[in-house]
C-alpha positions as CSV (number, residue, x, y, z in Angstrom):
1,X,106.8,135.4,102.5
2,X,109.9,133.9,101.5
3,X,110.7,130.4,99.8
4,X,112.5,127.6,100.9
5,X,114.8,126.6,98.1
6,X,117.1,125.1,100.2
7,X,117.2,121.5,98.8
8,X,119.3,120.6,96.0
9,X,116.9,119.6,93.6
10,X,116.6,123.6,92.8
11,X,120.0,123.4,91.6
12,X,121.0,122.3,88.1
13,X,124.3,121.9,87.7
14,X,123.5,121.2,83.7
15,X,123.9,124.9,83.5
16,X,122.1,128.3,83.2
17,X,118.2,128.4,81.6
18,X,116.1,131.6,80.8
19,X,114.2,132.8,84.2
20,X,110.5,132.4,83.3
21,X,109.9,135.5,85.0
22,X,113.2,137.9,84.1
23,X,114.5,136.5,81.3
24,X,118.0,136.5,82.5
25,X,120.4,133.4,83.5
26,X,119.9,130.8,86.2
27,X,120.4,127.2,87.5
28,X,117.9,127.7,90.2
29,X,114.9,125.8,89.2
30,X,111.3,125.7,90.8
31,X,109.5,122.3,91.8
32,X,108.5,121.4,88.0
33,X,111.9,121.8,87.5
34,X,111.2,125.1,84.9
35,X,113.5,127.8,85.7
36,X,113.1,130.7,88.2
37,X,115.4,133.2,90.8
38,X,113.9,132.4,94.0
39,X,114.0,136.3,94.2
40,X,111.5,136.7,91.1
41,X,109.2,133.7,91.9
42,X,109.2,135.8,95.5
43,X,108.4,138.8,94.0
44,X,105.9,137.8,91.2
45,X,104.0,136.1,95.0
46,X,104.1,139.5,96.7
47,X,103.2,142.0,94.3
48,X,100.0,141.5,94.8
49,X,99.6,139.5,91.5
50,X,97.4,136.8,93.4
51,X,98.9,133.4,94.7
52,X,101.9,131.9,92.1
53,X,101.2,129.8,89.7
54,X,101.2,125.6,90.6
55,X,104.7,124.6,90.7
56,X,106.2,128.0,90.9
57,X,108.3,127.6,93.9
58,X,109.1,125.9,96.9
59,X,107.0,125.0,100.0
60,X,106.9,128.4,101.8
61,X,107.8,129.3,105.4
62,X,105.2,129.2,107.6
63,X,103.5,132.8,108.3
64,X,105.4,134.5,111.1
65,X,102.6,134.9,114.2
């Protein structure tokens, strides 16, 4: 399943913040704001790891039928 980060607000153009997953640089942010790679927010949601924490990322796609 992938994220929908497409709207500005996951943007910060204040400049680059620890990922809270990886560690390493980004101005992505999730809904609370906190900051996340979409990729790493994705992948901590499919390894298996159970459903993402509240405010973790975006509103998700809809399942593909």
């Amino acid at each position: 399943m992938g994220l929908d980060w497409r709207d500005a607000r996951h943007f910060d153009r204040t400049g680059d913040k620890p990922c809270r997953w990886c560690g390493r640089p980004t101005p992505l942010r999730d809904d609370h704001r906190r900051p996340s790679h979409k990729v790493c927010a994705e992948s901590a949601m499919n390894d298996g790891g159970g459903p993402l924490p509240p405010g973790t990322g975006a509103t998700a796609y809809p399942a593909p039928f």
